[in-house]
C-alpha positions in Angstrom: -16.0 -15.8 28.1 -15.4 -13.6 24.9 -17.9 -11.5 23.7 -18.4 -11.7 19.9 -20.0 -8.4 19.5 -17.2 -6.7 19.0 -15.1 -8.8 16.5 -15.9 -11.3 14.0 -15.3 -15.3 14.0 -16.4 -17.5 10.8 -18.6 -20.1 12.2 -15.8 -22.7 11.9 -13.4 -21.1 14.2 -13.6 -22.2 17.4 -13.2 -19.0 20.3 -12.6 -21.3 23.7 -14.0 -20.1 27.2 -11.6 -17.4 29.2 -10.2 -15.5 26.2 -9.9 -11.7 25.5 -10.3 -10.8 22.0 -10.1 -6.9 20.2 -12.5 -4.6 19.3 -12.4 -5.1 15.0 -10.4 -8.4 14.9 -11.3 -11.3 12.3 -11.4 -14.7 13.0 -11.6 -16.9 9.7 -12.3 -20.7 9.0 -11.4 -23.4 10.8 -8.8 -21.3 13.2 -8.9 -21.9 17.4 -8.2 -19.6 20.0 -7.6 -21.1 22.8 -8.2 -20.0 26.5 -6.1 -17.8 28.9 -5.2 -15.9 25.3 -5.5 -12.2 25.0 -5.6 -10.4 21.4 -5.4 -7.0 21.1 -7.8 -4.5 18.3 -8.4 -4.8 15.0 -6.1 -8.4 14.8 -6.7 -10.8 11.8 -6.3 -14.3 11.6 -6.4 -16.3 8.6 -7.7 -19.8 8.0 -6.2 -22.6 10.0 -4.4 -20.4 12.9 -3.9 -21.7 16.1 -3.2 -19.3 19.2 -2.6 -20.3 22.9 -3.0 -21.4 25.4 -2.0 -18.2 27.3 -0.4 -15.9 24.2 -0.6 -12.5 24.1 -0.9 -10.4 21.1 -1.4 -6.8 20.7 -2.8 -4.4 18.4 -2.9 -4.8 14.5 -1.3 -7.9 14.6 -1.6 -9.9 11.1 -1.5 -13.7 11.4 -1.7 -15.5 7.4 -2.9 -18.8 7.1 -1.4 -22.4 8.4 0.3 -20.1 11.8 0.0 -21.7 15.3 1.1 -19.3 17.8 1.9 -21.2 21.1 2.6 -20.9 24.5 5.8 -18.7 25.2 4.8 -16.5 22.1 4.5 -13.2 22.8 3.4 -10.3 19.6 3.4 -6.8 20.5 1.7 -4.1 18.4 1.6 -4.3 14.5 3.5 -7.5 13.6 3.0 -9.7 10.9 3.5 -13.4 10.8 3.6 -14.5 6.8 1.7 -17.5 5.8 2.8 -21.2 7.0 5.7 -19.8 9.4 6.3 -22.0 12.6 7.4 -21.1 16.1 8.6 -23.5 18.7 8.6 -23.3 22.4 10.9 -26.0 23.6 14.1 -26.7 22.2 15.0 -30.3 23.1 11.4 -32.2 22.4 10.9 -35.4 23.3 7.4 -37.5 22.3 8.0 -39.2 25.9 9.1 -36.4 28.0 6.5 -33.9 29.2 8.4 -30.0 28.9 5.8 -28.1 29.2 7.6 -26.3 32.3 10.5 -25.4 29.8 9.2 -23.6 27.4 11.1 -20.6 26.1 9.6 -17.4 25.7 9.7 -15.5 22.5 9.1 -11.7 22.0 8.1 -10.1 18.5 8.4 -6.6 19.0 6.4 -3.9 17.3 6.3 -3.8 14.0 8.6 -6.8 12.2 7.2 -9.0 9.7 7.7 -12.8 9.7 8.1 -14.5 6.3 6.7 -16.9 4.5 7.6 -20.3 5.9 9.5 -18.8 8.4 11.1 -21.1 11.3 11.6 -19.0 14.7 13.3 -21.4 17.3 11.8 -20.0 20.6 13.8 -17.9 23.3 15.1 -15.2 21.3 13.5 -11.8 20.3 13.1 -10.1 16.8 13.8 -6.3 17.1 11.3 -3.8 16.2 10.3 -3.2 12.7 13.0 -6.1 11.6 12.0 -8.0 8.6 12.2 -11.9 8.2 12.8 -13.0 4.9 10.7 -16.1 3.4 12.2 -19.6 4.4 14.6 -18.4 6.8 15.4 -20.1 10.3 16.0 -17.7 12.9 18.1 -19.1 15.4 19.1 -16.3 17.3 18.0 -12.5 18.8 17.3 -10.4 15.6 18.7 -6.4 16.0 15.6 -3.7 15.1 15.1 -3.1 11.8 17.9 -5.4 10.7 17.1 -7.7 6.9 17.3 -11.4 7.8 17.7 -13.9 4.8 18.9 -17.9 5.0 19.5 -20.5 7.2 20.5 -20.1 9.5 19.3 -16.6 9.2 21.9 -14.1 8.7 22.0 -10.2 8.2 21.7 -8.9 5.0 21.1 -5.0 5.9 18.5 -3.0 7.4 14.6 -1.9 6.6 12.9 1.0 7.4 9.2 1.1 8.9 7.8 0.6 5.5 10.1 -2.9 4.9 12.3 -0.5 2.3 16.0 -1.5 2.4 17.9 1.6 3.8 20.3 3.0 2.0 23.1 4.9 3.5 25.0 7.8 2.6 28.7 9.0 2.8 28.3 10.5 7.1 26.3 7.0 7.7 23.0 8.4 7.4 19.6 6.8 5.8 16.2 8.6 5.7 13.1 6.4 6.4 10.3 6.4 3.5 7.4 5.9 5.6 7.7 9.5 8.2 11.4 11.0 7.5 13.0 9.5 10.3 16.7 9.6 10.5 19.2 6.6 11.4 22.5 6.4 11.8 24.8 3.5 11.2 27.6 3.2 14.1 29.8 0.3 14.4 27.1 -2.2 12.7 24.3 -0.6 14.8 21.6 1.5 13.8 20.6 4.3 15.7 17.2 5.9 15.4 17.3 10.1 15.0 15.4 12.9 15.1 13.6 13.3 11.9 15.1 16.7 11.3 18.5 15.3 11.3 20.6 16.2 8.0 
């Protein structure tokens, strides 16, 4: 059983038996968590979430309103799913046909932002610090960092940690605004270098 002492949960959510839920996190109205989940620190969830059975989610994670995150999700650190986006976790569904052995696993990796109304078909994974942008269907694995638009979702450019679209110079070289990294565009793929890189 969770222990509320170290989070908050609005007296309409509903926190089920066997969960694991952060230091700091928020739980707001009317959203479930249900059991075998485990939520990292200082998460927030807004009203009418849904998460589990069985997801894991780490640290910092932002969920908006209207998001159910099921079974086969996975969030790492810092992510942030935009309000009203929907995941799946079988791709062939059938009201008659029970597929709950066939669910696909997605991955969010640190850092990307989902988003508004979003649609992530599961079994593919969304690259670090990537950002999704509002409406799209993502319908296959999304590169780190890389700017998603449409749908299907195609790539539009690349962000930097702070969302900012990089801009590159003559040598193929963009500066991140949020610490001064360095990355270098090769052959359509972005390579991350040391921040003292000219």
């Amino acid at each position: 059983m969770s222990e509320k002492t170290n989070y908050f949960a609005h007296h309409t959510a509903i926190i089920d038996e066997n969960v694991r839920i952060g230091k700091g996190c928020k739980i707001w109205h009317f959203s479930h968590i249900l059991s075998g989940s485990e939520i990292g620190e200082n998460c927030s969830f807004g009203q009418n979430c849904v998460v589990g059975p069985k997801v894991r989610i780490g640290k910092g994670v932002k969920v908006q309103n209207n998001v159910s995150i099921y079974e086969g999700v996975e969030c790492e650190d810092n992510v942030f799913l935009g309000p009203s986006m929907v995941f799946t976790n079988v791709l062939n569904p059938r009201s008659f046909i029970n597929r709950r052995e066939e669910f696909k696993k997605t991955l969010l990796k640190e850092g990307c932002s989902i988003g508004a109304n979003v649609t992530i078909v599961c079994g593919i994974t969304i690259g670090e610090y990537a950002l999704i942008g509002a409406g799209a269907v993502i319908v296959r694995d999304v590169p780190p960092y890389a700017l998603m638009v449409g749908n299907p979702a195609c790539q539009i450019g690349f962000v930097d940690k702070a969302g900012m679209r990089l801009e590159f110079d003559e040598y193929g070289i963009a500066r991140d605004s949020f610490d001064g990294s360095c990355y270098k565009l090769r052959d359509s793929v972005l390579e991350v270098l040391d921040k003292e890189t000219k």
